[in-house]
GULUMVEX-723111 format. One line per 2 residues: number of its first residue (from 1); for each residue x, y, z of C-alpha. Coordinates in nm, 4 decimals. Example, Ala and Ser with C-alpha at 12.3 -4.5 7.8 and 13.67 -1.06 7.14 Angstrom:
REM residues 2
1	1.2300 -0.4500 0.7800 | 1.3670 -0.1060 0.7140
//
This chain:
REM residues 479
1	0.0000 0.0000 0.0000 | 0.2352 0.2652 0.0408
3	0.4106 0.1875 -0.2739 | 0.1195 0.2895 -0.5060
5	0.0454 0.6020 -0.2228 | 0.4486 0.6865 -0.3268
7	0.3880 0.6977 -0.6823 | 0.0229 0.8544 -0.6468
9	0.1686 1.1624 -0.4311 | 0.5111 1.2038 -0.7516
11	0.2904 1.2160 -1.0087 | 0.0861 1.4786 -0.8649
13	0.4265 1.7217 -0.7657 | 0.5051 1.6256 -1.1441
15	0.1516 1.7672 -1.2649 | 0.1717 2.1016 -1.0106
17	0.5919 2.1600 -1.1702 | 0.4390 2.1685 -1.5340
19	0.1606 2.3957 -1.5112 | 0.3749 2.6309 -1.3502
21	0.6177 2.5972 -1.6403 | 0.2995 2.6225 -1.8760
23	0.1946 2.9565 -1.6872 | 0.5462 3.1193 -1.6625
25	0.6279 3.0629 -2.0934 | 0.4079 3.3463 -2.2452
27	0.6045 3.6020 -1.9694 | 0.9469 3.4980 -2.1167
29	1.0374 3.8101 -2.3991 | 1.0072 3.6877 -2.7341
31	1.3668 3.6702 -2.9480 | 1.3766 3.9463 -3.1930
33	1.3138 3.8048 -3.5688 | 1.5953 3.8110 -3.8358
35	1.4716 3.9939 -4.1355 | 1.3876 4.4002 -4.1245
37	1.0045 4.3534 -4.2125 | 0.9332 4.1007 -3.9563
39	1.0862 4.3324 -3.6510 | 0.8916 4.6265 -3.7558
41	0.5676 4.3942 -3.7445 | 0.6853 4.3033 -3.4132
43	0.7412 4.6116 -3.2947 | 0.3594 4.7740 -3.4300
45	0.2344 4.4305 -3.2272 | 0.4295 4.5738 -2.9736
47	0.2603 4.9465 -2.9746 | -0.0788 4.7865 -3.0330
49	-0.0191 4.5659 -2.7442 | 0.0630 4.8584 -2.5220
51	-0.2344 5.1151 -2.6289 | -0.4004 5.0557 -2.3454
53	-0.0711 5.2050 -2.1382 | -0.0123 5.4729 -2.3733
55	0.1988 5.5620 -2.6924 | 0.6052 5.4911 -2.6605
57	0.8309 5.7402 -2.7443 | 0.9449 5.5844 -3.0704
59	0.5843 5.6176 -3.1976 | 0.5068 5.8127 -3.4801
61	0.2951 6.1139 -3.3053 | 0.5873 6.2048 -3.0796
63	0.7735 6.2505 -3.3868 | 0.5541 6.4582 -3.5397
65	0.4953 6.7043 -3.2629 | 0.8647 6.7215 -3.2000
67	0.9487 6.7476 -3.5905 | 0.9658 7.0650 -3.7484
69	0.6223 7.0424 -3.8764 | 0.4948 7.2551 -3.6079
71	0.2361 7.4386 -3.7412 | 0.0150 7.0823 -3.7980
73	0.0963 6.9788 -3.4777 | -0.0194 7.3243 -3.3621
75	-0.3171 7.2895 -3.5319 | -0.3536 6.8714 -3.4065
77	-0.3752 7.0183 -3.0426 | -0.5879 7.2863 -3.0955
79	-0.8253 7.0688 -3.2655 | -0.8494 6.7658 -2.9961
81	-0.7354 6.5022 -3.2205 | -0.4302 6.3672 -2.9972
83	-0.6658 6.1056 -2.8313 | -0.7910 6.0029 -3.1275
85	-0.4724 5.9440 -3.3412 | -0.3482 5.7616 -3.0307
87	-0.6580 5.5208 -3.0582 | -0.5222 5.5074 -3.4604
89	-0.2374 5.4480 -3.3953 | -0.3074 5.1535 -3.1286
91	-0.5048 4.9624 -3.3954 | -0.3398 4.9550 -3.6772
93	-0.0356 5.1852 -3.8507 | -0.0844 5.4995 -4.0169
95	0.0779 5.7458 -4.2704 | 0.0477 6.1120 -4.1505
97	0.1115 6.3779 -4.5078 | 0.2271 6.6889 -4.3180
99	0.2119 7.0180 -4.5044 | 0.5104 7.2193 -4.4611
101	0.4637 7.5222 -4.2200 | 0.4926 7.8350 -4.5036
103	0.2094 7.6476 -4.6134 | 0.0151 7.7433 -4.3666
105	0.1383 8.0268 -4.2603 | 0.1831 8.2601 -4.5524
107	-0.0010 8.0267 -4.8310 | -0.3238 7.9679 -4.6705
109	-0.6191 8.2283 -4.7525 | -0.6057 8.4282 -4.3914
111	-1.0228 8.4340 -4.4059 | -0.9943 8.0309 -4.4764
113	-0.7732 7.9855 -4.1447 | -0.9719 8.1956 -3.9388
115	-1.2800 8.0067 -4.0286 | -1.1051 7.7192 -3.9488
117	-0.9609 7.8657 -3.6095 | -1.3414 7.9613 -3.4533
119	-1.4538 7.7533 -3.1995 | -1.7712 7.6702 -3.3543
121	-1.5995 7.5335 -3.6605 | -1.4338 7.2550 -3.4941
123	-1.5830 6.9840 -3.6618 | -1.4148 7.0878 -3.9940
125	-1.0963 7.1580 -3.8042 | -1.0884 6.7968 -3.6896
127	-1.1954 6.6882 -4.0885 | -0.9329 6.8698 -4.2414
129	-0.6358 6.7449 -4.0253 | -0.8137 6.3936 -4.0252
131	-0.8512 6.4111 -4.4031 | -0.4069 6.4073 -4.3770
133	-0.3790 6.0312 -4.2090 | -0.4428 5.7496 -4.3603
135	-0.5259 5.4030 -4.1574 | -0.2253 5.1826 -4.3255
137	0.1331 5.2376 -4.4004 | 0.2302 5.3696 -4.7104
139	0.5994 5.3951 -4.7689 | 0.7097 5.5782 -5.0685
141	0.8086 5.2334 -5.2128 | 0.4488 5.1326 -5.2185
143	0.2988 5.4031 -5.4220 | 0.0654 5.2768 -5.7072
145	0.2107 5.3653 -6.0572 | -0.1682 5.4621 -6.1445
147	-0.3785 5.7120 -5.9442 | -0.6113 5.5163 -5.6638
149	-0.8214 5.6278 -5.4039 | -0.7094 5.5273 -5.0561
151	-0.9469 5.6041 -4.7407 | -0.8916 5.8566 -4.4694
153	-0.9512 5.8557 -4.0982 | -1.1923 6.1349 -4.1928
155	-1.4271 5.9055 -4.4139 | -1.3378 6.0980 -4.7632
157	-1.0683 5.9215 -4.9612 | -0.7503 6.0490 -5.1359
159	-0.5430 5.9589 -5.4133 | -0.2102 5.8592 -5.4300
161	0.0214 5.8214 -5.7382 | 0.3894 5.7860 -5.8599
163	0.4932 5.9436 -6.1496 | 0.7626 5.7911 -6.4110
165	1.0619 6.0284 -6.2773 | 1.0573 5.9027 -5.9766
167	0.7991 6.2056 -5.8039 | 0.4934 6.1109 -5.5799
169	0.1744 6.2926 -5.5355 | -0.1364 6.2715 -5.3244
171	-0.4202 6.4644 -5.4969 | -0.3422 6.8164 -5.6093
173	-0.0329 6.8474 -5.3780 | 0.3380 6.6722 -5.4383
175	0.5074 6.5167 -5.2121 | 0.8302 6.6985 -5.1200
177	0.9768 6.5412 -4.8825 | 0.8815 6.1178 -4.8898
179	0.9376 5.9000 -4.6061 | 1.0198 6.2142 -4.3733
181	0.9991 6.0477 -4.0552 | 0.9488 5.6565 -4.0578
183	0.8267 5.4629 -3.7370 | 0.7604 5.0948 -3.6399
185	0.3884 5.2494 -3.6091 | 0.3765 5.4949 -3.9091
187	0.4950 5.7009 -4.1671 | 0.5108 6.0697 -4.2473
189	0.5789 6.2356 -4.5803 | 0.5951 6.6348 -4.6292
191	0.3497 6.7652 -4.8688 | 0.4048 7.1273 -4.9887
193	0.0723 7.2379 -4.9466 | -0.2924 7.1935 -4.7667
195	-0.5082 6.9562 -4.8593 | -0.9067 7.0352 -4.8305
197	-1.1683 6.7887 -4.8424 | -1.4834 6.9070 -5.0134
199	-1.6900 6.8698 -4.6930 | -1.4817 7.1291 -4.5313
201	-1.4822 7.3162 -4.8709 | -1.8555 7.3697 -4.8876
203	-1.8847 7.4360 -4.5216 | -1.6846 7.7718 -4.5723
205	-1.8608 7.8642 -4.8698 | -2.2230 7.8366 -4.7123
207	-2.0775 8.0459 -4.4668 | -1.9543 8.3368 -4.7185
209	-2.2838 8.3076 -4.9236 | -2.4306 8.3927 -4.6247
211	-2.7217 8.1249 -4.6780 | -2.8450 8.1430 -4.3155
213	-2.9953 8.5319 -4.3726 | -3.2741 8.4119 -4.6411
215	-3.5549 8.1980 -4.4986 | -3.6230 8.1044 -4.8264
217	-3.3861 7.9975 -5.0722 | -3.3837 8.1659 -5.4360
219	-3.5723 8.0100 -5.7106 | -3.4890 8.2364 -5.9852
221	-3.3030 8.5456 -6.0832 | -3.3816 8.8048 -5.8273
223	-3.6750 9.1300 -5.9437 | -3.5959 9.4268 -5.8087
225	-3.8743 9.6771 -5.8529 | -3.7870 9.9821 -5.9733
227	-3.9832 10.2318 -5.7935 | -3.9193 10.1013 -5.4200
229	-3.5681 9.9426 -5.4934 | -3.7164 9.6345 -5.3014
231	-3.7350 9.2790 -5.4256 | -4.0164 9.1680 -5.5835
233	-4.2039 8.8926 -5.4040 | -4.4422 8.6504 -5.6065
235	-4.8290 8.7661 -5.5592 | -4.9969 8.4457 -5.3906
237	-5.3243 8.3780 -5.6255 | -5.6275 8.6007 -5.5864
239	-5.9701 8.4419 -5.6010 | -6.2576 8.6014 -5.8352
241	-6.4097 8.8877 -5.6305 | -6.1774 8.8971 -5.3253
243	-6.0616 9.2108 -5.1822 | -5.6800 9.3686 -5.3204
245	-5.4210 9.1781 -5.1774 | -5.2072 9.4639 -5.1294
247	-5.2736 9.7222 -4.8364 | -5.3023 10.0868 -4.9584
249	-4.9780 10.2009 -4.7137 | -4.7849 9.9267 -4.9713
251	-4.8669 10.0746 -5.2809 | -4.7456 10.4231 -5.1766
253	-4.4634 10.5380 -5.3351 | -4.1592 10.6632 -5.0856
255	-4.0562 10.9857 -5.1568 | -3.7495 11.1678 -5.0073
257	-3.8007 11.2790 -4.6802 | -3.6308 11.3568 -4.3576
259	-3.9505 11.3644 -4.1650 | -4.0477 10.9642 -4.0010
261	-4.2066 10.7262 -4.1624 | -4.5722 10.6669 -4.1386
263	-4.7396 10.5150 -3.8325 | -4.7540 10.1618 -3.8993
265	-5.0791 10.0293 -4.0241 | -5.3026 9.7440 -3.9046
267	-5.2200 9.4860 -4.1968 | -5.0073 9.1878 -4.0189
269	-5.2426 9.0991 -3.7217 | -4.9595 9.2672 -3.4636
271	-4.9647 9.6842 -3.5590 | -4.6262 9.7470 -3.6195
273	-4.3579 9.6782 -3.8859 | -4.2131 9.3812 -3.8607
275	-3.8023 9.5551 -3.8658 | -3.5956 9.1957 -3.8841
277	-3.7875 9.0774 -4.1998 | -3.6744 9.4245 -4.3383
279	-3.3311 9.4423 -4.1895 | -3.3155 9.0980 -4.3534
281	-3.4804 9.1812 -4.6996 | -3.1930 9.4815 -4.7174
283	-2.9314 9.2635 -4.6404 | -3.0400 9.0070 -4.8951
285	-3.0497 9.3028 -5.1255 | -2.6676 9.3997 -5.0452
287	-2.5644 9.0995 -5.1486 | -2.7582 9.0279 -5.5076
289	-2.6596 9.3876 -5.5714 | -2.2726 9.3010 -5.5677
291	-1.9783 9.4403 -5.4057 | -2.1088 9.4885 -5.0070
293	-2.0261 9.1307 -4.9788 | -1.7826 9.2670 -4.6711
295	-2.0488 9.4830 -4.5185 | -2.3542 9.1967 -4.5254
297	-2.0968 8.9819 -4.3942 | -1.9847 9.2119 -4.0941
299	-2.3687 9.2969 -4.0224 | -2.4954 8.8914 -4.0159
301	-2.1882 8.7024 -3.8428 | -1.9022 8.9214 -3.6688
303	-2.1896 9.1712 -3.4671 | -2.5379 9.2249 -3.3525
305	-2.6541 9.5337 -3.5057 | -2.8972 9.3475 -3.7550
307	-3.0971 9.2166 -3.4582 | -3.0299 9.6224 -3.3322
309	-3.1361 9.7491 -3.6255 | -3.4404 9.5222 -3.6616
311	-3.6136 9.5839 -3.2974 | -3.4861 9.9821 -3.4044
313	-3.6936 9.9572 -3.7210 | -3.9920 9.7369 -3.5506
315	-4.0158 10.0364 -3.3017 | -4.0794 10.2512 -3.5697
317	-3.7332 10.4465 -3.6108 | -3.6045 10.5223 -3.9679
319	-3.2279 10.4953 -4.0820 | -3.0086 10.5646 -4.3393
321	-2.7219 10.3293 -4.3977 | -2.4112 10.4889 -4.5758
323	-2.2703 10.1126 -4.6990 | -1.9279 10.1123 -4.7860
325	-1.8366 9.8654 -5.0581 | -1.5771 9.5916 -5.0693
327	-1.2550 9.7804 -5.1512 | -1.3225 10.0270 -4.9005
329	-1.3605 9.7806 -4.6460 | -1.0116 9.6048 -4.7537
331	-0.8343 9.9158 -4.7046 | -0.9166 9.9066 -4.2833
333	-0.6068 9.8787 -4.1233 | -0.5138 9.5776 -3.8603
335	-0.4830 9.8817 -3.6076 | -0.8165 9.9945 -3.7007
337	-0.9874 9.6744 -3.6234 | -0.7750 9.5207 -3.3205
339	-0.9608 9.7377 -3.0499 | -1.2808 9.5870 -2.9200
341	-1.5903 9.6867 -3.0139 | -1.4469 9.8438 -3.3656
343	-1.6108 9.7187 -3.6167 | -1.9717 9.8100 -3.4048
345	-1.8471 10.1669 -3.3631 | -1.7289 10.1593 -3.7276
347	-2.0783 10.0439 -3.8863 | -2.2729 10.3069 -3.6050
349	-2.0836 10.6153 -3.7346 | -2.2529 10.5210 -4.0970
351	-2.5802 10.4953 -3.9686 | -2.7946 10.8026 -3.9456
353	-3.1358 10.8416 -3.7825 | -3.3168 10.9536 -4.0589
355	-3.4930 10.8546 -4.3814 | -3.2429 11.0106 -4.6772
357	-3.2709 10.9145 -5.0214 | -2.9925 11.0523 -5.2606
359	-3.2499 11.3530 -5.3955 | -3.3159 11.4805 -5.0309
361	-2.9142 11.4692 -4.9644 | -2.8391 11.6286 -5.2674
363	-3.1232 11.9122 -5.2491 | -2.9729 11.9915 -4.8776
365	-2.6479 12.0065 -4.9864 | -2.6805 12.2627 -5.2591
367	-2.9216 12.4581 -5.0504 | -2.7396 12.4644 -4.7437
369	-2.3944 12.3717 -4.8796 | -2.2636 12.2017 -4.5919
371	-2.5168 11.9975 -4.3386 | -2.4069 11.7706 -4.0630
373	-2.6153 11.4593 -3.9672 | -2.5923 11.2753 -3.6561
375	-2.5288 10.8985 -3.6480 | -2.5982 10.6597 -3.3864
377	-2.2325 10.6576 -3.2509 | -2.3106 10.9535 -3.0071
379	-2.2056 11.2683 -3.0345 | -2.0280 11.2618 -3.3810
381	-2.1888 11.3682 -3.6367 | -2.0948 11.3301 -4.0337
383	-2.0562 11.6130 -4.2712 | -2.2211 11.5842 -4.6060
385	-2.1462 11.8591 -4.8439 | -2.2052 11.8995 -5.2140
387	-1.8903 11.8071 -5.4653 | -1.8920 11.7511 -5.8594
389	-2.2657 11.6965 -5.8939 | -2.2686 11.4254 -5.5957
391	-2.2251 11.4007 -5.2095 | -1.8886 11.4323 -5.0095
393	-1.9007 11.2637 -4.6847 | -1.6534 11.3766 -4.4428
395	-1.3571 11.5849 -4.4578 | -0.9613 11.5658 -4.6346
397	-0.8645 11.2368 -4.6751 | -1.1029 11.0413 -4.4974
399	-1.3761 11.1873 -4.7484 | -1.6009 10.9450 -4.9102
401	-1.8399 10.9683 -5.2441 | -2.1997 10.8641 -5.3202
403	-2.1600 10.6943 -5.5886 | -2.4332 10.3802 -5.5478
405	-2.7173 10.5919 -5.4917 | -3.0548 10.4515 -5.3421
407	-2.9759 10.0517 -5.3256 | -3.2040 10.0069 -5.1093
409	-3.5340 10.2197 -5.0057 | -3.8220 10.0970 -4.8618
411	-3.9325 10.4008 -4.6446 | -3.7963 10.2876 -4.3172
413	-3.4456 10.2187 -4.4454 | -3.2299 10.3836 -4.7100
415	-2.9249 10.2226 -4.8222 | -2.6682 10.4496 -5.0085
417	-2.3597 10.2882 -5.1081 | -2.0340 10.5346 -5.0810
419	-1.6639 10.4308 -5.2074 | -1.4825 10.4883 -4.8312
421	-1.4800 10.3687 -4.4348 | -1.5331 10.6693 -4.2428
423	-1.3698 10.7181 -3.9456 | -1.4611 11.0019 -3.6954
425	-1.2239 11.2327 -3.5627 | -0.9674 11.1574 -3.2578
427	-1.1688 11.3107 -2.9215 | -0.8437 11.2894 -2.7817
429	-0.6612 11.5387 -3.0610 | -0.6397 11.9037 -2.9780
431	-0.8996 12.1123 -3.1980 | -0.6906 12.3184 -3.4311
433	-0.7203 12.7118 -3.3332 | -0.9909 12.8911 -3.5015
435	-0.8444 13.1966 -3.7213 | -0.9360 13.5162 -3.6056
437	-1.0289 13.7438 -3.9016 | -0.8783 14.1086 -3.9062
439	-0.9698 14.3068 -3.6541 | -1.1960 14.6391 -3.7645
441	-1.1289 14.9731 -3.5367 | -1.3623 15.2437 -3.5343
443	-1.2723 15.5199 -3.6955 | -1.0394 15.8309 -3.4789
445	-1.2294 16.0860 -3.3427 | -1.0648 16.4290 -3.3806
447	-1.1162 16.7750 -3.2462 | -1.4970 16.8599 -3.2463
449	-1.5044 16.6368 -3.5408 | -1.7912 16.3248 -3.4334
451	-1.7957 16.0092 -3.6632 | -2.0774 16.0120 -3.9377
453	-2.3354 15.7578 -3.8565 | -2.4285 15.5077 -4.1612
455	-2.7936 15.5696 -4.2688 | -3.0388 15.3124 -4.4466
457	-3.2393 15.4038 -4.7530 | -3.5702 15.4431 -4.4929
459	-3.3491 15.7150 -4.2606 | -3.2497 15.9075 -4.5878
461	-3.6163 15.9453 -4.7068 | -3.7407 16.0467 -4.3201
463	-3.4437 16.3027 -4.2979 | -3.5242 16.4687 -4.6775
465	-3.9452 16.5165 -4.5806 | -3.8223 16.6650 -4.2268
467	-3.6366 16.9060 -4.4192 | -3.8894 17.0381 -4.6543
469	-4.0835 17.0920 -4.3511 | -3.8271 17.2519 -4.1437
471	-3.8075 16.9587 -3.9094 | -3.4351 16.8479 -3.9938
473	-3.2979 16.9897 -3.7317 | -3.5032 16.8397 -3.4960
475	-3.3915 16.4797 -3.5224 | -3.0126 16.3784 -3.4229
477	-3.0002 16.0839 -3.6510 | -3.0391 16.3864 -3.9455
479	-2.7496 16.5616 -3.8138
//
């Protein structure tokens, strides 16, 4: 019996020493393989292994931040993306095309980049720099001969190609510096310039055709009627024997004026003017018009005076825009704009609290020759004078010319486009001294001698009659 109970007891200590071996072999460190493409699969096995603990500091994104494409990596922080490359880069290996940084600092359109830079344009931020990386590796070996469409991390695809001397491209841009930085997780080639997908392409031109203003999309080329200078809507159909569907206070004709408008008639259910739909319809009008692209622009997304000018209008004010047009508006200086609050003081120095058309500026200007308005930036006023058969605006240099007359009039707003910003005069700036003109002395007074008194016509006549009645001598002013 205690034979077998021998055996029984060193077959079990054998049993316990091997599954201890068995658990203790998948800890040992694997041997490195041989060949070049078999230790850079072990070593992405490796990273993907480890993405739960984090990226290693041979990994592809730490080279790119520390490379000297800085301005992507800039724009990879700003945008949130490091998480999400990380998770990329964990699953599989990547190739990153960075654009070189004059690219985006002096070749990018500055209005495209600060789209891009606004916080509520993130989502195409994150596109565009995910539209760069693309889930495998793609050495600069392994470009196709022939164009083919490869797809991003950002769900668009891009095309890579190799041309016969040796040059590689990826869509419109070349690659100018291949295999830039090379990882055992990815690759990175320099590109020499941006690459947009057309998502992010569209999204910044809705936002410069200003599509959000119109609630109702175009259908046709635009009618402007003549007579108001106001867009003309379709008439909804009018059944036999119904009423007009125009009010009377609609089809009066605006005349010039610098009296307010009319009291607001009873026609939309609330008694008053409904001011955004107007602020909006002038707006629209700005635009189709052509060259005020800068102004509309300003007015819908940088401030709030549309909403200002709407519950202005709504209350039953007037006002008279003086719009300058798209190459005045490039010539504002960096220093003109960088204070805060400018462009709101600009745009309330052009807007006057009155209903002017270009016949009721004119007619003051040659009757009064110089007249001074006052505008809604508080207390400057604007100087309109007459000058070569138009209207001067201000004074010397920063003078500007009607020369779009009446773009828009619809009796609560007027809308005259001029060909200069103008800028009010420093508070702060000394007033120049006002020229005395020569001084007039009275006349020496000699001896007995008493200074002769200037008579009117009237005061000759009463002096001649007191003299043919002997009366002259009476009255001192006859003397």
């Amino acid at each position: 019996m205690a034979a077998p109970a021998y055996g029984a007891v060193l077959l079990f200590a054998l049993a316990l020493a091997v599954g201890a071996l068995a658990d203790t072999a998948p800890r040992e460190e694997p041997t490195l393989p041989s060949t070049a493409a078999a230790s850079a699969d072990a070593a992405a096995a490796a990273v993907a292994g480890a993405a739960g603990a984090g990226i290693s500091s041979n990994s592809v994104l730490v080279a790119l931040l520390d490379s000297h494409y800085t301005e992507l990596a800039e724009l990879v922080e700003k945008a949130m993306l490091l998480q999400t490359l990380e998770d990329a880069v964990g699953r599989h290996n990547v190739t990153i095309f960075a654009p070189r940084n004059e690219a985006l600092e002096r070749d990018l359109d500055p209005e495209f980049k600060r789209f891009l830079l606004e916080p509520r344009n993130l989502k195409s931020l994150q596109t565009l720099l995910l539209f760069h990386v693309l889930p495998a590796r793609h050495p600069a070996g392994s470009f196709p001969s022939t164009a083919g469409s490869h797809p991003t991390l950002s769900g668009e695809d891009l095309e890579l190609a190799a041309g016969t001397n040796g040059s590689l491209r990826v869509s419109q841009s070349a690659v100018t510096r291949p295999d830039a930085v090379l990882r055992p997780d990815g690759v990175i080639h320099g590109i020499e310039r941006l690459l947009v997908p057309r998502s992010v392409q569209e999204d910044f031109n809705r936002r410069r055709s200003l599509a959000a203003i119109s609630a109702v999309l175009p259908t046709g080329a635009p009618e402007v009627d003549p007579r108001t200078h106001r867009l003309k809507k379709p008439a909804p159909p009018v059944l036999p024997g119904a009423p007009p569907v125009l009010p009377v206070w609609d089809a009066m004709a605006p005349g010039p004026s610098i009296a307010p408008a009319p009291a607001p008639g009873p026609g939309n259910g609330k008694s008053h003017f409904d001011g955004h739909s107007q602020v909006k319809d002038f707006i629209q009008t700005l635009v189709l018009y052509g060259g005020y692209n800068e102004l509309a622009d300003i007015l819908v997304n940088l401030t709030s005076l549309a909403t200002e000018m709407g519950r202005l209008v709504s209350e039953g004010y007037v006002l008279t825009v003086l719009a300058p047009n798209d190459e005045a508006m490039a010539r504002l200086t960096t220093d003109q704009l960088s204070e805060p609050g400018s462009p709101e003081n600009i745009l309330y120095y052009h807007m006057i609290p009155e209903y002017q058309t270009e016949e009721s500026m004119y007619n003051a200007v040659r009757r009064f020759g110089k007249v001074r308005y006052d505008t809604l930036r508080l207390p400057h006023k604007v100087v309109a004078r007459e000058a070569d058969g138009s209207v001067k605006f201000g004074q010397g240099e920063g003078s500007a010319y009607l020369f779009d007359p009446d773009i828009y009039t619809d009796g609560r707003i007027s809308v005259q486009g001029i060909d200069a910003v103008l800028l009010p005069e420093d508070d702060t700036k000394p007033s120049p001294p006002v020229s005395a003109g020569p001084v007039r002395k009275a006349p020496a007074v000699t001896g007995s001698r008493k200074t002769k008194l200037r008579r009117g016509k009237l005061l000759e006549a009463t002096c001649r009659m007191a003299g043919v009645f002997g009366q002259r001598s009476r009255l001192a002013s006859c003397q």
